[in-house]
N, C-alpha and C positions, 0 to 999 in steps of 0.2 A: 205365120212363120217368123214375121220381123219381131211381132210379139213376144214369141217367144226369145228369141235372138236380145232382145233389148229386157227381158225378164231376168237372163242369165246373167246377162252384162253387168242389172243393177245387183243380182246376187252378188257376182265374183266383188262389183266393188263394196257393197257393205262385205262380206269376208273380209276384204283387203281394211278397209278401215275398220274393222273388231278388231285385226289380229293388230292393225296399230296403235288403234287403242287400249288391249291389250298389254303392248309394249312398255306403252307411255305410263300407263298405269303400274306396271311391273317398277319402270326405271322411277316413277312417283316415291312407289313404297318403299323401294329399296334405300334411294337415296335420304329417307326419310327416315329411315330405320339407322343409316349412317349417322343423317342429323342427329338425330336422340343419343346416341352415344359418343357424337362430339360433346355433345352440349353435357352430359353425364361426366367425360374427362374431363372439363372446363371446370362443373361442378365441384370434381374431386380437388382440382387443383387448387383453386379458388380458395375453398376452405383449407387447403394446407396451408397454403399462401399464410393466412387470415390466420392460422391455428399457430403458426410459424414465428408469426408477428407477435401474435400475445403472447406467446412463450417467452421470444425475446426481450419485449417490455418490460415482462414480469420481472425478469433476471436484473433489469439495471433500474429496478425500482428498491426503496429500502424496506427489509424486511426484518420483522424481529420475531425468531420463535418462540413458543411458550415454554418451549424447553430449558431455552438462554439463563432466565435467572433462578430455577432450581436447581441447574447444575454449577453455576458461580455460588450459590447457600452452599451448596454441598462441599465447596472448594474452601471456601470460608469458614465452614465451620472444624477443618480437618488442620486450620492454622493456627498460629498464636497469630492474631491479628494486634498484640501491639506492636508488633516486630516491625511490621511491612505495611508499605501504601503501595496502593495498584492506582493505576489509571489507565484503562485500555480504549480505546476506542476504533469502534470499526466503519473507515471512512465513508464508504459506497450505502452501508447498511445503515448508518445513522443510529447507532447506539453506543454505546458508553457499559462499562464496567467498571465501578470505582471501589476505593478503601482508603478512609482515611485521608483523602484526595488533598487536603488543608493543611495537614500536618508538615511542620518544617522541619528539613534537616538537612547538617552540613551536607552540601553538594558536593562536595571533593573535585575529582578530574570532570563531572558531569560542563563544568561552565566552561569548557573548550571549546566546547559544541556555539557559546555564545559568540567565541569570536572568528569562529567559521563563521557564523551567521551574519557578521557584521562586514568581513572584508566581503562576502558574496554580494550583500545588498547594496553594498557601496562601492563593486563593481574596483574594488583598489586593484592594481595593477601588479599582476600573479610574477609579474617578470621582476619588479622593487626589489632590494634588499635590503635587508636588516646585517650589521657588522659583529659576530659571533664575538661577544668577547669573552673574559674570565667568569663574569656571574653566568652568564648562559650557562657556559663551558661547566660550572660545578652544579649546575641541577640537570645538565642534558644526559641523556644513556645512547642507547644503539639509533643507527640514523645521523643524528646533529652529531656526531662525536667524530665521523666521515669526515666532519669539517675541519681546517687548521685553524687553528687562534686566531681573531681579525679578519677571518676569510669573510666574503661576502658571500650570504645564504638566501637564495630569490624563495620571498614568499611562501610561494606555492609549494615547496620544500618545507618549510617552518610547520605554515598548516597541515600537511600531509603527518609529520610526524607529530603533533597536538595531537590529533583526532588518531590514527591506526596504530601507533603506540604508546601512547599518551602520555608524552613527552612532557615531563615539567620543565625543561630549559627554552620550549619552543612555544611553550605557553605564557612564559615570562619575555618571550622576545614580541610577540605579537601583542600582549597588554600594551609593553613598552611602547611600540608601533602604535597601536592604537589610541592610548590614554585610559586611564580608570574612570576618568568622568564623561570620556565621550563613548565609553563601552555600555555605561548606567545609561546615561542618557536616552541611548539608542536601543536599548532593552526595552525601557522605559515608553518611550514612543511610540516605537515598532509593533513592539510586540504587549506591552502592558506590563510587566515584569519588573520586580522591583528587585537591584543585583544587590545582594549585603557585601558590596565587596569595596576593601581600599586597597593604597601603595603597599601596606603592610602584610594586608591577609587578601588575596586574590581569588579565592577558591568561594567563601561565602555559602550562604546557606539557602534553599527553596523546597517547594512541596514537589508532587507531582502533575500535581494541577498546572502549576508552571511548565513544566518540562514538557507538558502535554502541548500545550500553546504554542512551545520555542520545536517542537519535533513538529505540528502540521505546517507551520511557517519553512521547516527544512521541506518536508516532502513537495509543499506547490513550489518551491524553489529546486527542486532536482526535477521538474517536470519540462523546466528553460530546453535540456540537454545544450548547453552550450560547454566554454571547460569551464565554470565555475562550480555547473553542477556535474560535471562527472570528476572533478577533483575530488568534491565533496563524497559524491556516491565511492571513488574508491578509497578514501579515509574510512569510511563507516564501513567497509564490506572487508571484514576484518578478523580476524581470530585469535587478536590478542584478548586477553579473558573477556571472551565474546559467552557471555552465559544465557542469552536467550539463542541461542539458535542451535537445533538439532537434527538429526539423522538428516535427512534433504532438505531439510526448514530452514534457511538461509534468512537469517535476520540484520539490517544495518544498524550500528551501536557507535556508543558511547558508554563506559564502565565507567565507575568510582571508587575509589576504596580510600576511608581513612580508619584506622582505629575498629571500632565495632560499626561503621559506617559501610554498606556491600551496596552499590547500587547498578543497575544497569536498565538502560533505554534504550529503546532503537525502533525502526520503520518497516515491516514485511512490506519489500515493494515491490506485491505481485500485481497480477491482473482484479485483484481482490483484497487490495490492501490494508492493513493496520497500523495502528501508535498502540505503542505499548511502553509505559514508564513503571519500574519496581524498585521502588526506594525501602532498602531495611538494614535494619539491624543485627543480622548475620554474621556480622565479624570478618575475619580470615577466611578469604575463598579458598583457602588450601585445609580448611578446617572445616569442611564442610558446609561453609557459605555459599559456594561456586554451583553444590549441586541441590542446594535448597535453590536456588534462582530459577536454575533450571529445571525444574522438577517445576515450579510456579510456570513459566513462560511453557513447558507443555501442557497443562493442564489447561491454561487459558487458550493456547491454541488451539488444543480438543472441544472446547466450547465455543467458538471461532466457528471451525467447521461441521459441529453439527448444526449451526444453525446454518451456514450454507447449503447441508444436504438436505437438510427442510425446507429450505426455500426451493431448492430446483425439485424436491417433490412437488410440493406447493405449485409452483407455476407447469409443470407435466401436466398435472392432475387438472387446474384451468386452461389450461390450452388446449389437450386430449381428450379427456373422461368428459 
């Protein structure tokens, strides 16, 4: 009887430890089963992470399409290319579009921009003033003209009307300010630029190869954001015969006009930005110079942005596929 009594006994406890083992074996799989699909979302993540990254990298790497320079031929071949020099370049992407880049011509209001460039770097003191007199007084227009005869006009006023209306009386107050030989000088140094200018003739002549050099030296200088470069940025953001910039394509500029002389430059300071210089022989922007410019400055913009939308296929396609 005890026999059997201690037979049952050892039954009931193997039972008891199957059905625990059982258990334990259950909560094993289970939790194991859990495991595997943690480790599957880690997986997923992981690679987006990873997919995420080289997408981004890809973006603020320099990219040039093959697109790029049969749609600049195309653009080329639809112009009278002795008219006009291009110089574009696109900062982040590292390429260049050029015409004629060496070719010199009177620069007209273009060398305003030179002497923004010099009171910025030499930090001159925006509050100084220059004394309005007669000679200002007989080349200045809207702006300087606010002012009375002899009145004291602080700098940063002077420059503002140079650059966003492109004031010859404010441009002759600021040479004077400045000096003709310490303007050269500092072109000269600074920047590598050789100014064709005296006391007599102020304005002088360059290529856009130049203009190229004195606009990247502006844009790492509007990068400070202090007020030198936001004086600067709202001179150039501007819509006095602003001929590159259209529909929502907001461009910062400097024009010129003398004679058959139409020029215009300036900086797209997007998150994706450019230098774009167009020196030509257009004549009269009211004679349809104004919208040859612009007809150029879209065209090259559209070449601009298809190579951006090939590059963010591009880096999709390596990051994704």
């Amino acid at each position: 009887m005890k026999k059997r009594r201690r037979k049952r006994r050892l039954i009931i406890v193997i039972f008891v430890l199957l059905i625990i083992l059982g258990f334990l074996l259950f909560i094993y799989f289970s939790n194991k089963q859990k495991l595997k699909e943690y480790e599957n979302q880690l997986t997923k993540i992981s690679l987006k992470i990873k997919n995420n990254n080289t997408y981004a990298s890809c973006l603020i790497t320099p990219y040039k399409s093959d697109k790029v320079d049969q749609l600049y031929d195309d653009l080329l071949n639809s112009l009278n290319t002795s008219l006009v020099s291009i110089y574009f370049e696109d900062i982040y992407n590292d390429y260049t579009l050029t015409l004629n880049e060496n070719t010199i011509y009177y620069n007209a209001s273009i060398i305003k921009l030179f002497d923004a460039s010099y009171i910025i770097d030499n930090k001159i003191d925006l509050n100084d003033t220059i004394t309005f007199n007669n000679t200002y007084r007989s080349l200045a227009k809207e702006g300087l003209l606010d002012y009375a005869l002899n009145e004291e006009v602080p700098i940063k006023d002077v420059l503002y009307y140079a650059i966003s209306v492109s004031d010859n009386g404010a441009h002759r107050m600021l040479t004077d300010y400045i000096g003709i030989s310490n303007l050269k000088e500092y072109a000269k140094k600074t920047l590598g630029i050789t100014l064709r200018i005296t006391d007599t003739e102020r304005y002088g002549s360059l290529s856009v190869n130049d203009t190229n050099i004195l606009l990247k030296h502006l844009y790492s200088l509007l990068q400070n954001n202090d007020e030198y470069s936001n004086l600067l940025k709202d001179a150039m953001n501007n819509d006095y015969c602003n001929f590159l910039s259209f529909d929502d394509i907001e461009i910062l500029h400097k024009y010129g006009y003398y004679s058959s002389y139409l020029h215009d430059i300036g900086i797209y300071n997007s998150s994706n930005p450019y230098l774009i210089s167009l020196f030509t022989l257009y004549g009269n922007p009211d004679k349809g110079g104004s919208d040859k410019i612009n007809n150029l400055s879209k065209e090259i913009y559209n070449i601009y942005k298809t190579n951006l939308d090939e590059k963010e296929e591009y880096c999709y396609n390596l990051a994704y596929n």
